[in-house]
Structure formats: C-alpha cells, structure tokens
N, C-alpha and C positions, 0 to 999 in steps of 0.2 A: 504494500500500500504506500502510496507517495504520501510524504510529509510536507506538507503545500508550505506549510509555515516556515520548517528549516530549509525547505530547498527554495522559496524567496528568498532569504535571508541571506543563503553562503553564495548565488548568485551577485547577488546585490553588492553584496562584501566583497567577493573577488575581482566585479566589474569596476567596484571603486580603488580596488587594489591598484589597477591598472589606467598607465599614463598613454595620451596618445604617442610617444617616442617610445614605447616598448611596444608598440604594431607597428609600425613606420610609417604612422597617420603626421608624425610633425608635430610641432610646437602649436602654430598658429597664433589667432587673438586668443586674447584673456578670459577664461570659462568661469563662467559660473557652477558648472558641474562638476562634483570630484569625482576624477579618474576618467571614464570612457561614457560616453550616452549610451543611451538602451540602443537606438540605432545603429550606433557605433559596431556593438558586439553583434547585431542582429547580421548586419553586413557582413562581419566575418565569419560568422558561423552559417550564411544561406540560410537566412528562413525570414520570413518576414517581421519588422518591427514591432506589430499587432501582437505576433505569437511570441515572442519574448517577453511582451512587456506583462502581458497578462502571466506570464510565470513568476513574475518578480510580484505581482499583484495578489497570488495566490489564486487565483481562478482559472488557471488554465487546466489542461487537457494531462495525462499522464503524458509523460515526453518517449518517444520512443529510444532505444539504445544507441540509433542513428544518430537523432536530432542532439541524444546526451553525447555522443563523440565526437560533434561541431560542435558541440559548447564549449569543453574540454579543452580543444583544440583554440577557439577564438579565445578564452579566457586563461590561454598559456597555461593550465592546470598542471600540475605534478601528476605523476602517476597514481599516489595517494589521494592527492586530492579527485583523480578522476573516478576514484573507485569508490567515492564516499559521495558525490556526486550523483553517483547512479545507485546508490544504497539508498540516499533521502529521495530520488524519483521512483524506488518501490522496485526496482533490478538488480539482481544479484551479480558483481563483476563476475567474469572470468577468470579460473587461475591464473595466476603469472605464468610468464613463459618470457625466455629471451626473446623472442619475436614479438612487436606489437603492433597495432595500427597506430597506436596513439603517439604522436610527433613528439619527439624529446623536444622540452621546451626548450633548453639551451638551442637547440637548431633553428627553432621559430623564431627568438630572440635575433638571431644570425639571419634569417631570410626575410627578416623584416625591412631589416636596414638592407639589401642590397637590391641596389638599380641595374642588375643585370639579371637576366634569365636566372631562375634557379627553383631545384623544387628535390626533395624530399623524399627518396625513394628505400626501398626496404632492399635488405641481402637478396634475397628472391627479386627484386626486378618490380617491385608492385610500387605504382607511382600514389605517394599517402599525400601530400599536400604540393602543388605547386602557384609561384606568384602568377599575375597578369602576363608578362613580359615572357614566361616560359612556356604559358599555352600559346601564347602568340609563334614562339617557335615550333616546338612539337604538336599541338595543339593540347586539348584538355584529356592527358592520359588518367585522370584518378575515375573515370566512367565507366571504366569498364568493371566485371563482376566475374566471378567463376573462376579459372584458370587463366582466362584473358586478362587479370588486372597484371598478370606477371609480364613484362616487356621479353622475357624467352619464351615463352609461351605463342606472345603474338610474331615474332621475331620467325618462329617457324613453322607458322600453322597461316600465318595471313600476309599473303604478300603485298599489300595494302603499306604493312608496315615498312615496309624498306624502300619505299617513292622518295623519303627523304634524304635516302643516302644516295652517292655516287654508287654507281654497280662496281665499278671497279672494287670498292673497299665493302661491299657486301659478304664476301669469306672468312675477312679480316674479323667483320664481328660477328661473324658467325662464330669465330674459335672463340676471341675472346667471350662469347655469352657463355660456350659450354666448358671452358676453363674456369671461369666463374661459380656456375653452378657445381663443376667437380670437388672449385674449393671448399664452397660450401657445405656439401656430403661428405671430406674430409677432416672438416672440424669438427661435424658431429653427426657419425656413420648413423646417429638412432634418432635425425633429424625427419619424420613423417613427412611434414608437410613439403618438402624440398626434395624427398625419395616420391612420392605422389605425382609430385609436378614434372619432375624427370620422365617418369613412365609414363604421362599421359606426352607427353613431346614425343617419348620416344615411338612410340603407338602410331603419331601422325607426319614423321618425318623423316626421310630416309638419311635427309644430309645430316640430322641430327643422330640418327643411329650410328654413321659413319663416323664421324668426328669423336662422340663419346668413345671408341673403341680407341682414336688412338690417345687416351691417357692424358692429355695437356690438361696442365696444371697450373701454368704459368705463362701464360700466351701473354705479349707485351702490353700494355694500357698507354695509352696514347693522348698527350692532351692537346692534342691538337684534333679537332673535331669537324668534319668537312660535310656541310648540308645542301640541297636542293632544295630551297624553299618556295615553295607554290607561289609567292609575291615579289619577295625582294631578289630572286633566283639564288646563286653560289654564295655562300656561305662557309669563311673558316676563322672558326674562333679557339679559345684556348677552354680544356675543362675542366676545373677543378674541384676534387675531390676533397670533402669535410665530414669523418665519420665519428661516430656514437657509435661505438663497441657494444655498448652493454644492451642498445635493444635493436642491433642488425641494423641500423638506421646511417645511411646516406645522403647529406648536403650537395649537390651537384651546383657548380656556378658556373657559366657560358660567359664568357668577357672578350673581348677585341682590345686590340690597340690603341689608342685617341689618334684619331687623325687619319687612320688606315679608311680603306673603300667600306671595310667588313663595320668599322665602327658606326660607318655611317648606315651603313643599311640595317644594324642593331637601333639607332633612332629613329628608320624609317619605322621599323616595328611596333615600336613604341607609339607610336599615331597610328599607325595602323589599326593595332590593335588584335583581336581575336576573330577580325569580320571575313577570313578568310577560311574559318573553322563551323562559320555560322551554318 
C-alpha cells in the first residue's frame, strides 16, 4: 500500500534537495523556489507536471515501478534512496545485483554538465539514460525492450543498426562487440543474464557464431569514432570512456576538436536537434 503522506514528503524533500546546477539547468534569475520546481523534475523524469504534482499533493495514483525509476533517476537518488522510494509507493525493490538500471548518480552528476553527446550505457550494451545532443547522434536508443535494448543484440540481429557506421569498419565492431561480451562472461562465468543474451545472438547470427569461436578477448577500443549521419553526413569524433565498476555502468562522451569541420557539424546538431529521428 502507498504511503501518500511519506512519499509527498521525501519527494518534496529531495526535489528541494536539488539545485538547478546539479541537472545542468544553470544558475539563471533569482528563484523564489528552493531547489528545482515541480516542472522542473517532471521534465526530467517524462511525465507530465499535472502527475507529479498531484504526488507531492498526496492525491495521486499509485506510481508504477517505471514512473518510480524516472523519478529516481530525475531526482539523482542513491541506490538506497531508490529503494525506499519505491517501499513508500507500496513496491517491493529488487534484490541487488551488480547490474542495475538505475544510473549511478555520480555519472548523472557528470552528464549533466556536458555539452557534448553522451549517454549512459550498461556492461551489456543497454543504453539506460542519454542527453538531447546524443539522440541527436545515434538517435533515442533507451526505447527499445526485450533483448533489443542491448546495442549487440541489435548490432547483429538488425541491420538497420549499422547505416551509421562506414561499412568498411562494420567487422571492426563486430569483434570489438563480441570481445566485449566475452569479457564480460569472463568476469563472471555464473553471469545469467549476459550467458542468455549470448545465446539468443548466437541462435540469430552466423557472423556472431563465427567470431565467438575464435576467442578474442581483447580486440582494440578505438577513440576515434567514425559516423554516417543521416543530416550532417561524415562524422569523426573522439570517445571517451567514464566507468562505475560497481554497477557495470558506462559514461560515453562524443567530442571534436574546436575549430575542426567535425566541431562544426557537432553544433549543427545541436539546432538540429532530434527532428531527424522524429
């Protein structure tokens, strides 16, 4: 049963907890509000204003597990915090597990402040949060469900996915995906959902059956990143890698040079926007 009254309350308390500089909302004019508006968090967790507010108000709806892990998420929660969260909305968390969906906040903190592409992906390839600027590049990979949220999954089951890359360097990450994945089976042989994900690849893909056979474990990582993008066309930037060990969690950031052609057509993006994903 939801606890209408404490889950207003630590709502309310954590949204005030939080200044617009720790989302990368900016300083701006002088607020009369402490911490973030109701609109504020509504906007980062996707759901409407209306249905936030009424939850701070005590009248709302029980909140679904969904809606409680965009809250979680807009409200930087801890992991503690998000499990106590979804206790006073009447939901029992999940065990722990070294894998999670829930974004280490230290990384949110990190992908708030940056004005370059970047987004948030798990050991498995599962894209958990990304900014504006990074669906504008890849488009919006956190949509997808099932096996497909895993980027080796779609990698070799949908060739849809690899229009972005040059074909020339199509092989290239073909190894480095299942060198990846090997490592991951490596660290931890009694890893289910990673052994799961393998054999349904493997079930639909013959270049993936061949590759896994020959054993790479350490196929080179490259930060240099080379795109075909549907607007701005050729695309190469640098990528940088920002990892959270403890819950399999991945910062990616996409940068150019100042000054370079690649920088500029990273700004055209930026006005662009997402309308080429619409």
């Amino acid at each position: 049963m939801t606890d209408r009254a404490q889950l207003a309350d630590f709502l309310r308390l954590r949204r005030e907890r939080l200044q617009p500089d720790d989302v990368g909302f900016g300083t701006g004019p002088r607020r009369r509000t402490k911490g973030l508006r109701r609109e504020e968090v509504a906007m980062l967790a996707h759901m409407s204003t209306d249905y936030y507010a009424r939850l701070e108000q005590q009248r709302g709806p029980q909140p679904s597990e969904p809606m409680l892990a965009a809250l979680a998420r807009a409200l930087r929660l801890s992991q503690d915090e998000r499990d106590h969260l979804f206790r006073l909305a009447g939901h029992t968390p999940g065990p722990r597990a070294r894998r999670t969906d829930h974004v280490n906040p230290a990384l949110m903190r990190v992908l708030d402040r940056i004005d370059a592409p970047a987004q948030v992906v798990s050991d498995l390839g599962e894209t958990l949060v990304q900014n504006p600027l990074a669906v504008a590049l890849v488009g919006d990979q956190t949509r997808f469900t099932g096996p497909a949220r895993s980027l080796l999954y779609r990698w070799f089951t949908d060739p849809s996915e690899r229009a972005l890359y040059p074909p020339e360097e199509h092989l290239h990450h073909s190894r480095v995906y299942v060198a990846y994945a090997r490592g991951v089976l490596a660290r931890d042989p009694s890893d289910v959902k990673a052994a799961d994900l393998v054999e349904q690849v493997r079930a639909r893909s013959a270049e993936f059956v061949a590759l896994w056979a020959e054993h790479e474990v350490a196929v080179e990582f490259t930060e240099r990143k080379r795109f075909v993008h549907p607007r701005v066309g050729p695309l190469e930037l640098h990528c940088q890698e920002l990892i959270a060990a403890d819950e399999g969690q991945l910062l990616l950031v996409y940068t150019a040079t100042p000054g370079t052609e690649d920088y500029e057509k990273l700004q055209l993006l930026s006005v662009i926007g997402t309308q080429q994903f619409a």
